[in-house]
N, C-alpha and C positions, 0 to 999 in steps of 0.2 A: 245596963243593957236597955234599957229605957228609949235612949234616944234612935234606936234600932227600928221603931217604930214609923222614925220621920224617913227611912230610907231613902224612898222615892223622891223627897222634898229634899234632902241633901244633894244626892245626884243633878236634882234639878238646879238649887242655888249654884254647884259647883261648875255645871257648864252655862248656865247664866253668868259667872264670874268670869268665867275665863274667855269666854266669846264677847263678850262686852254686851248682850243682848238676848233677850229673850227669843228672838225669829232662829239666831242662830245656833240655842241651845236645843227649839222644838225642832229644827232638822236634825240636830245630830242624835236627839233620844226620841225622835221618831214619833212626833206627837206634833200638837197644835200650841203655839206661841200662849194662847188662852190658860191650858193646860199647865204650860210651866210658871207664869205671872200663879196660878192660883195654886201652884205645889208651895212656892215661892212666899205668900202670902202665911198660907200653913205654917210653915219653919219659923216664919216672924209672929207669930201669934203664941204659936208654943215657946218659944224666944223671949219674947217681950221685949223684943228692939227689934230696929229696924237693921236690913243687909245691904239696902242699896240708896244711893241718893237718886230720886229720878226727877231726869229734864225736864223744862215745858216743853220740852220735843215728842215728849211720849215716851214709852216704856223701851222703846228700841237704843236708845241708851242710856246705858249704867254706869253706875260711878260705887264702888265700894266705900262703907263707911269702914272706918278706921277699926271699927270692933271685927268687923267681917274680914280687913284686910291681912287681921294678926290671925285671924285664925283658919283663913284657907289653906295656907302650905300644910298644917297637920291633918286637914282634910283629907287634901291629894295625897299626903303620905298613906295619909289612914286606906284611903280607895286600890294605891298601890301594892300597898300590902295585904289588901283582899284578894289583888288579881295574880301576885304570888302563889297566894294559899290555893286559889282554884287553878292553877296552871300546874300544882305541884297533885293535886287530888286527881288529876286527870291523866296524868303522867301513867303507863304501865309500869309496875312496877316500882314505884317512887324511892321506897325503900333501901333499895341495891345505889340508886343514884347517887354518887356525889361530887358535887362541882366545886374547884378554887378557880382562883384566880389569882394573874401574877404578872408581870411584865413580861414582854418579850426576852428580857436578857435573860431574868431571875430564872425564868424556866426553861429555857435554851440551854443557859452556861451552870447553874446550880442545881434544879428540879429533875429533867430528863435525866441527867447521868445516874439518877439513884433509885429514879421512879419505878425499877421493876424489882426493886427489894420491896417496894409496898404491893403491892400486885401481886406477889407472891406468898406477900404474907396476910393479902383480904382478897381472896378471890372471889371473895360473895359479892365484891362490890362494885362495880363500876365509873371509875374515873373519867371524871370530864374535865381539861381543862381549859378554862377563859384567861386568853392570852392579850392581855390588853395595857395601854399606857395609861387610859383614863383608872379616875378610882371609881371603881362601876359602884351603882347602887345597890347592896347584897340585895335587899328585899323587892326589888323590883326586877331584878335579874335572876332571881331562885337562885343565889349563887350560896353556897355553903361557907364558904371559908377561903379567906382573903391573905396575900402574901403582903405588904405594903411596906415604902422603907419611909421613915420619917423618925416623929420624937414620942410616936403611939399616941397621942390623943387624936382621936377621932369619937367625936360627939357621939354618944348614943350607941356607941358600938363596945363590944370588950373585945382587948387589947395585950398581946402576952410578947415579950421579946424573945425574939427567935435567934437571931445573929450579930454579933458586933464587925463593925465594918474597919477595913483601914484601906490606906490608898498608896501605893509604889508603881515604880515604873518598870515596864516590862516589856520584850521584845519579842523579834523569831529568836530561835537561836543561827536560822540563817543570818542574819545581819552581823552578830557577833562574830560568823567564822569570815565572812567575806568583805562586812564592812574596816572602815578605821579600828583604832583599837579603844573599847570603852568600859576604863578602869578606874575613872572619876566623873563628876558630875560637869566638872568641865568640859570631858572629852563629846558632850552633849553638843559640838559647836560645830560638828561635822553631821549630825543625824538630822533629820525631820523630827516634829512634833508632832502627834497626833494630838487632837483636843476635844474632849466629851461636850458640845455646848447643852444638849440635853440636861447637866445635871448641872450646869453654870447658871442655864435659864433657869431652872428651881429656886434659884434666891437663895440656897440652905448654906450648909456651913463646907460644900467641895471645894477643897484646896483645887489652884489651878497649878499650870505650869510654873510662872511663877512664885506664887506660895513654895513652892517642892524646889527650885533653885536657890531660893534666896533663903532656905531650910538647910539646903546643903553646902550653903556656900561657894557657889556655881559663879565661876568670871567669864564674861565676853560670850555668853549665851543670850542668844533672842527668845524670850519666851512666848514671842505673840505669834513666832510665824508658824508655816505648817497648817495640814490638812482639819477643817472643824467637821464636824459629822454630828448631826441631833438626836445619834442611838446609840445606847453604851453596847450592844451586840455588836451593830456594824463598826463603832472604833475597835473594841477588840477582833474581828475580821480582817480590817485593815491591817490590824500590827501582824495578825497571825502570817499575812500576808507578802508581811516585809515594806511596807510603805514607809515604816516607820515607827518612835517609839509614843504608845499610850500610858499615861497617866491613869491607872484604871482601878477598880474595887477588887480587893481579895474575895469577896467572895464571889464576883462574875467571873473569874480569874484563877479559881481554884481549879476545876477539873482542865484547863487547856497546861495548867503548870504542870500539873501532876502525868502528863500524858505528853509534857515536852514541848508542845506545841509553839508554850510560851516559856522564857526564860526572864530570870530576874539578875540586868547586869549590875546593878548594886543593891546590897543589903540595906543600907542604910539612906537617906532615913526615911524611915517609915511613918506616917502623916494617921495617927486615930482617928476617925470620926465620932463624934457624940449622940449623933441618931445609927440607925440598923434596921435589919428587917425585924417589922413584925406579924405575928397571926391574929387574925383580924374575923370579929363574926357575931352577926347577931345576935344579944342575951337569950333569942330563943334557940338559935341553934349552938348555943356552947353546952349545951346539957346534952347534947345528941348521942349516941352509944359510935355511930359512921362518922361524926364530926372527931369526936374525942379520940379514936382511932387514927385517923389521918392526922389532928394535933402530937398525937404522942410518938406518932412515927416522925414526923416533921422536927419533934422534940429533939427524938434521940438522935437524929442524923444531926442536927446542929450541936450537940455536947459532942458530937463524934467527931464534927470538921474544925473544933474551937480545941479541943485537947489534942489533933492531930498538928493546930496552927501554933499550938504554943509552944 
């Protein structure tokens, strides 16, 4: 706790770093350029090195030294996660609050359809949820507890797997009753394709069209043509809709099956993934009694849709 002392001098190197200048960090913390050169001075004295290389131009430009450079981003973190804690202390009621975050699909097509068996069963508590593509940052978002699909390592965060993933294709059942008839993977040479580029752009390990014909043993199918879409919501929308057949995730995929919406014209074959979703959350809020709660509920509903899927 020591270094709690130089507050004001941290602050000051920090927006001195980041502005490239001292004039520009005394506007923004509202003080005299004077004032932050000699906060600045402080932190390097108690330091015992130097933070900045300065020009014969004068102090109005800065150049970080390599010691100062490794260690600003734990700074901002560090600063970040002050303005968390005082955004969360101020909060009425903070308590009752609790916030995930998830993709647009993941909470559309898997979250919302189950989300008032938890509401029912913690009415003390108040559900927020951040519905977003980015991986938001929890500690600068006050965000509690994250939905994410990948292989779980994410630095600095703990990491529990929630759902295993696999991938099949799947239509209206209007298309079945009106289209051609599709009772092989060949008969795929009469339908449109829908194509997730969302999860192609990811780089990871999603089977494409391709991969899933040349799986089945599919002749005289084009696998590139047909409609791309860069949201795995709106390709399932599309199919629900009859454009066409999607290549899509059982689990964005589970409640429109289960509800008819979507039908599966072949069983076979079905395409594993090795990453899935995981829950995702700060080492300090994984002890939380409102975290742990929504984890365990989150729990059971995945051993619930995994034993219903096998």
């Amino acid at each position: 706790m020591r270094g709690l002392a130089y507050l004001n001098a941290l602050k000051a190197f920090e927006a001195a770093a980041r502005n490239g200048s001292y004039v520009a960090a005394a506007r923004e913390l509202n003080v005299t350029p004077a004032a932050v050169g000699q906060q600045v001075r402080v932190l390097e004295d108690w330091l015992g090195l130097t933070l900045f290389h300065r020009s014969n131009a004068g102090p109005t430009r800065l150049t970080l030294t390599e010691r100062a450079n490794e260690a600003l981003p734990d700074l901002q973190a560090g600063f970040d996660r002050v303005a968390a804690a005082l955004h969360r202390l101020s909060e009425n009621n903070p308590s009752s609050r609790l916030t995930i975050t998830a993709t647009p699909a993941f909470v559309s097509k898997w979250l919302l359809p189950r989300i008032d068996d938890f509401q029912a069963a913690h009415p003390e508590l108040e559900l927020r949820l951040d519905v977003s593509e980015r991986l938001i940052d929890l500690a600068k978002a006050g965000v509690d507890l994250a939905v994410r699909y990948g292989d779980g390592d994410w630095p600095g965060l703990v990491s529990e797997k929630l759902l295993n993933e696999e991938v099949f294709p799947v239509c209206s059942p209007a298309l079945l009753t009106n289209g051609p008839p599709l009772r092989t993977a060949d008969d795929l040479r009469g339908y449109d394709l829908i194509h997730d580029t969302s999860v192609s752009a990811s780089g990871g390990e999603f089977p494409t069209w391709s991969d899933w014909l040349s799986a089945a043993g599919a002749r005289g199918v084009d696998a590139e043509r047909g409609l791309r879409i860069n949201s795995s919501a709106a390709v399932i929308q599309a199919v629900i809709a009859g454009q066409g057949l999607g290549l899509c995730r059982s689990v964005l995929v589970d409640h429109d099956l289960r509800t008819r919406l979507l039908v599966r014209p072949f069983v076979l074959p079905t395409m594993q993934l090795n990453q899935g979703w995981h829950l995702v959350s700060l080492p300090s809020a994984a002890t939380s009694p409102k975290v742990a709660a929504l984890r365990n509920w989150l729990k059971k509903q995945g051993d619930l849709f995994e034993d219903a899927d096998s």
